[in-house]
N, C-alpha and C positions, 0 to 999 in steps of 0.2 A: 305512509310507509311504516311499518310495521318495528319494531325494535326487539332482540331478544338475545339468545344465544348462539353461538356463530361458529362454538368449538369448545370442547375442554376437554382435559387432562388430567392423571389421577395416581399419585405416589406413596405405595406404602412400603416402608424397609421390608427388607428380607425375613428378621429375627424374629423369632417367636416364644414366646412364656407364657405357660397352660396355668391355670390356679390353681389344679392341685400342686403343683411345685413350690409357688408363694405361700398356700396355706402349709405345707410342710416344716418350711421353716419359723413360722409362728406359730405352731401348737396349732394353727387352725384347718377345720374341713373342707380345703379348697374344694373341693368337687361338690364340695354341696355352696358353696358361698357362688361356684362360676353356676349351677345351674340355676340358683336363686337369681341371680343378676342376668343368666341367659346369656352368658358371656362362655364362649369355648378355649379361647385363644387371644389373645392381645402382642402387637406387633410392638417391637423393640427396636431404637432408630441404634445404627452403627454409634460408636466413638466420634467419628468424623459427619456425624449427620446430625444436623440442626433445623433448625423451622427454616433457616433461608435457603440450605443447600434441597431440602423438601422444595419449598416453594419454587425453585430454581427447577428442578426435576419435571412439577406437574406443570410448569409455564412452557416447556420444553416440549412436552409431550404434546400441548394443546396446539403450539404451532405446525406440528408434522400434520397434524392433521388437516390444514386449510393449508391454500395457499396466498396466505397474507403474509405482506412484507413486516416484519418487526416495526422500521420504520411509520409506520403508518399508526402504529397505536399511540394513542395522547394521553392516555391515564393508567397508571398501575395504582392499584390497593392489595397490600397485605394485612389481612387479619392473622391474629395471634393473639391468646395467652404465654406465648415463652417464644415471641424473637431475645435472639442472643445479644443483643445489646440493648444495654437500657436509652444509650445516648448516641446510635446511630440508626437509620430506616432500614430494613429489611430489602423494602420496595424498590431501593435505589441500586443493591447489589443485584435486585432480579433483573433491571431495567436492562444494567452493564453485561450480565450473564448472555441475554436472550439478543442482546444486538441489536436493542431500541435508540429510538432519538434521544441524542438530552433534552430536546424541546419538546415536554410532555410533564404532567404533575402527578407524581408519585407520594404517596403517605402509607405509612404502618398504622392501623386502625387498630384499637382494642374495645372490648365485649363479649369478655368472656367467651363462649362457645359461640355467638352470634355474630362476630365480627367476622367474617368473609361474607356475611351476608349483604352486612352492612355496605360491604367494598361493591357486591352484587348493584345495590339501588344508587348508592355515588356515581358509579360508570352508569347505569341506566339515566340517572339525571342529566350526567355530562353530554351522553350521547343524544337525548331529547329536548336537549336546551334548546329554547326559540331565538336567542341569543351569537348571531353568526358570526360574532367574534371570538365562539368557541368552539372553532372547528373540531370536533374529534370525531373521527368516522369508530375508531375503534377503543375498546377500553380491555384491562385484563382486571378481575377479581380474585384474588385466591384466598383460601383458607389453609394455614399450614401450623402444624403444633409436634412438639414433642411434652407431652403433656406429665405434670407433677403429680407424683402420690406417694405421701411416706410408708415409710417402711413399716409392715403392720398392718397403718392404716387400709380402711376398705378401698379406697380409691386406689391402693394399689393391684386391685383385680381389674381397675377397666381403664386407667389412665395409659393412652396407647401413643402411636405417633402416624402422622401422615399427610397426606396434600393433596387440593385437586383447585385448579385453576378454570377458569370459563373466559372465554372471550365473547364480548359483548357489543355487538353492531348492528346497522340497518339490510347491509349486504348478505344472502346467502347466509339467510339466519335462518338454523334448524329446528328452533322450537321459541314461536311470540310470547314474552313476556305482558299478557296480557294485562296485568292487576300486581300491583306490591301493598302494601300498607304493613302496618308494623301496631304492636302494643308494650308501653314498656312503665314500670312502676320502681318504686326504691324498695325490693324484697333481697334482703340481705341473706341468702338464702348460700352462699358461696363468694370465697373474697381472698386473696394474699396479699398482704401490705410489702410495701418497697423493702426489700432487704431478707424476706422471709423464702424461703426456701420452698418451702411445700406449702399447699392452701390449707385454709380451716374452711369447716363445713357446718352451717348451721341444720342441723339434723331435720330437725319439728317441721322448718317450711320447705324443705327440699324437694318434695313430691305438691305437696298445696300448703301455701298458695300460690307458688312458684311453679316449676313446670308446667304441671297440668294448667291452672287458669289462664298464663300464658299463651301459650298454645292454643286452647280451646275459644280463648275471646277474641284471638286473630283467627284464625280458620273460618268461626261462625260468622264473623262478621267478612269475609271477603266472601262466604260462598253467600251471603244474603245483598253485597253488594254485584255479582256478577248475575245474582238468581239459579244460584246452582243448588245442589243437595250431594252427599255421597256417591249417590248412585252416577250422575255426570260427571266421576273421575273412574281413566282406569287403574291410575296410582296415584298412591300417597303417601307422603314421605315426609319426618318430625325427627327434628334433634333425637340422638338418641344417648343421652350417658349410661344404658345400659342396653339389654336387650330385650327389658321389661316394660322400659315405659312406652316406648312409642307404640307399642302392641296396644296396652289399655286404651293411651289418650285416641287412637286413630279407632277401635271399638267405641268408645264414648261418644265420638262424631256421627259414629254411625257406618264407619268404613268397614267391610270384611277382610279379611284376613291375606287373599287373593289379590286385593288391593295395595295392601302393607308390604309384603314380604319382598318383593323384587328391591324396595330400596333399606332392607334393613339390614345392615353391614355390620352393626357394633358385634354380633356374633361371633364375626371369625376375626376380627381384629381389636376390639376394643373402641372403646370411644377417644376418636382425635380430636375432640373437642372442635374448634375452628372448622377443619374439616368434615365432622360427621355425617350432618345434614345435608350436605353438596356434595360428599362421594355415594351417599347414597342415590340421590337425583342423579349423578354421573353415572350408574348401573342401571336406573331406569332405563334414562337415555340409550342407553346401549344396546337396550331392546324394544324400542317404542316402535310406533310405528306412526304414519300421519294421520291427524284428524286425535291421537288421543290426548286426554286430558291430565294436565299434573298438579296436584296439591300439594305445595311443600313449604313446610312451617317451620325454624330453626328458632333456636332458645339459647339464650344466654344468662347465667348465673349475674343476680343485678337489682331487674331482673328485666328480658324484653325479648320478644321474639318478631319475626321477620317474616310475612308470609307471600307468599309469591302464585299465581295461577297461571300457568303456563300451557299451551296447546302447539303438539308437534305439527310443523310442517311437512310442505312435501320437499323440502331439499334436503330430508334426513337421508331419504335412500341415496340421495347423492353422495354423501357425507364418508371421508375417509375415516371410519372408523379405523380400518384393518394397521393404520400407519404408528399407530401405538397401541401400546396392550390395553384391552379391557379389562373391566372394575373387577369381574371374576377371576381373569389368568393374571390379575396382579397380586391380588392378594391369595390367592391357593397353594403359590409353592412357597413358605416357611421355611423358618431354618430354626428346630428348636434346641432355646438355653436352656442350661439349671440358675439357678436362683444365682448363685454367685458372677455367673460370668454377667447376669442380667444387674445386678449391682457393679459391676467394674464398668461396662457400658455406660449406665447412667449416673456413674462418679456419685455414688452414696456414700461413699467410704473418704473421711478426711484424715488425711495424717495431721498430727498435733501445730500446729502452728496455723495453719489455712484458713 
């Protein structure tokens, strides 16, 4: 029996901050910085929105869609770079939010932009255990971020905020997780120590040998373990922290463009980091059809990425999408700030004593 994805869910705030607005207020040529980055727009989480009330959101939505009892799931994972507490789980307020069992194991995973992915092969292991003392028919993974970039700094053209959850079972699964495997090194390429506010970036390996070899030595090696090539995908999907890379790295593969485009999101919202790579695969999904082919590779600052092969079934037509919004009418209607209210939002501003 087959294991895969069973349903998911996908939450981006309303707000929205264009670069040339950021670049305005630093001297700099936002319109040329967002189309150097391929970025239009970056979503902005309310005052009262954090990575958990996100994660809470896309956990929400992924239920409407199936009808599976809360009760029934045995594992939550929340990835993040920025849940809201250093010394409480994320996992455990989604758990209480969505009207799960206590008897189930929950954790907040971290890896950089990779960690929901991470939470992806934990419930795929939970749920493939030969082990029948560990029942779990169903697991939930999400990726949720409201993501840091100082003020100036370049990161504040793409650091966005958002959510998309997947539930993960043997039942009335609509796309087999056929193949996972992962690659991961110590490239120090992105990092914020306890207590720091905003990340540093190590400039030189950001692009190579971080990203790209990333990426590219898990890709090549699952599609040479499955006996695939480019051409036996109809999409494919790659971390994106901007709107530039995953274009290059998925050309470098050998993938067309026609291939790429369906799950490249950081465009109209920015990179949510945690999120990225899985709300892109969430807008695949949205339009797949059975028998196609998915390629998705997700990257975390570290450095490691996650790669996944996936082939839709036929109970996608079955599949209530309609019962929550899709990846497209989520993110299209915006609500655009000026620079200032987009600083009061993400509490940039300390008065003297704080």
């Amino acid at each position: 029996m087959g294991s895969g994805i069973v349903s998911y869910g996908v939450y981006v705030p309303r707000y929205r901050i264009y670069p040339k607005d950021i670049g305005r207020i630093w001297g700099q040529d936002g319109a040329a910085m967002g189309k150097a980055l391929n970025i239009n727009a970056k979503s902005v989480p309310a005052p009262d929105e954090d990575a958990a009330t996100i994660a809470v959101m896309a956990a929400r939505r992924t239920l409407l869609r199936v009808d599976v009892d809360p009760q029934e799931i045995g594992a939550i994972f929340v990835g993040s770079e920025s849940h809201p507490y250093a010394v409480k789980p994320t996992a455990s307020i989604v758990s209480e939010a969505i009207g799960a069992a206590p008897h189930l194991t929950a954790a907040d995973l971290e890896f950089a932009c990779k960690a929901g992915t991470v939470g992806m092969q934990a419930c795929l292991g939970l749920i493939n255990s030969s082990n029948k003392n560990i029942p779990i028919d169903y697991a939930l993974a999400i990726g949720s971020d409201t993501s840091q970039g100082a003020p100036g700094n370049a990161l504040e053209y793409s650091a966005s905020a958002g959510g998309v959850a997947f539930l993960l079972g043997h039942e009335k699964v609509i796309a087999d997780i056929e193949l996972t495997m992962s690659y991961t090194t110590d490239t120090p390429d992105f990092w914020r120590r306890e207590g720091m506010k905003y990340p540093s970036h190590g400039e030189r390996f950001t692009g190579k040998p971080a990203y790209f070899k990333h990426i590219q030595e898990t890709a090549e090696k699952m599609m040479r373990s499955m006996g695939t090539g480019p051409q036996d995908y109809e999409y494919a999907v790659f971390h994106q922290p901007n709107g530039k890379f995953p274009i290059t790295i998925g050309k470098k593969l050998g993938f067309k463009m026609e291939q790429i485009e369906t799950g490249l999101i950081t465009p109209y919202i920015g990179n949510t980091y945690s999120a990225s790579m899985m709300i892109g695969l969430a807008n695949i999904l949205d339009k797949a059809k059975p028998g196609d082919r998915i390629l998705a590779v997700s990257y975390g600052s570290g450095a490691g990425s996650d790669g996944f092969h996936i082939v839709v079934k036929d109970e996608i037509e079955r599949f209530a999408r309609e019962r929550s919004p899709l990846v497209m009418e989520e993110i299209s209607h915006g609500i655009p700030i000026d620079y200032s209210i987009y600083v009061k939002f993400r509490d940039k501003i300390k008065m003297e004593g704080e």
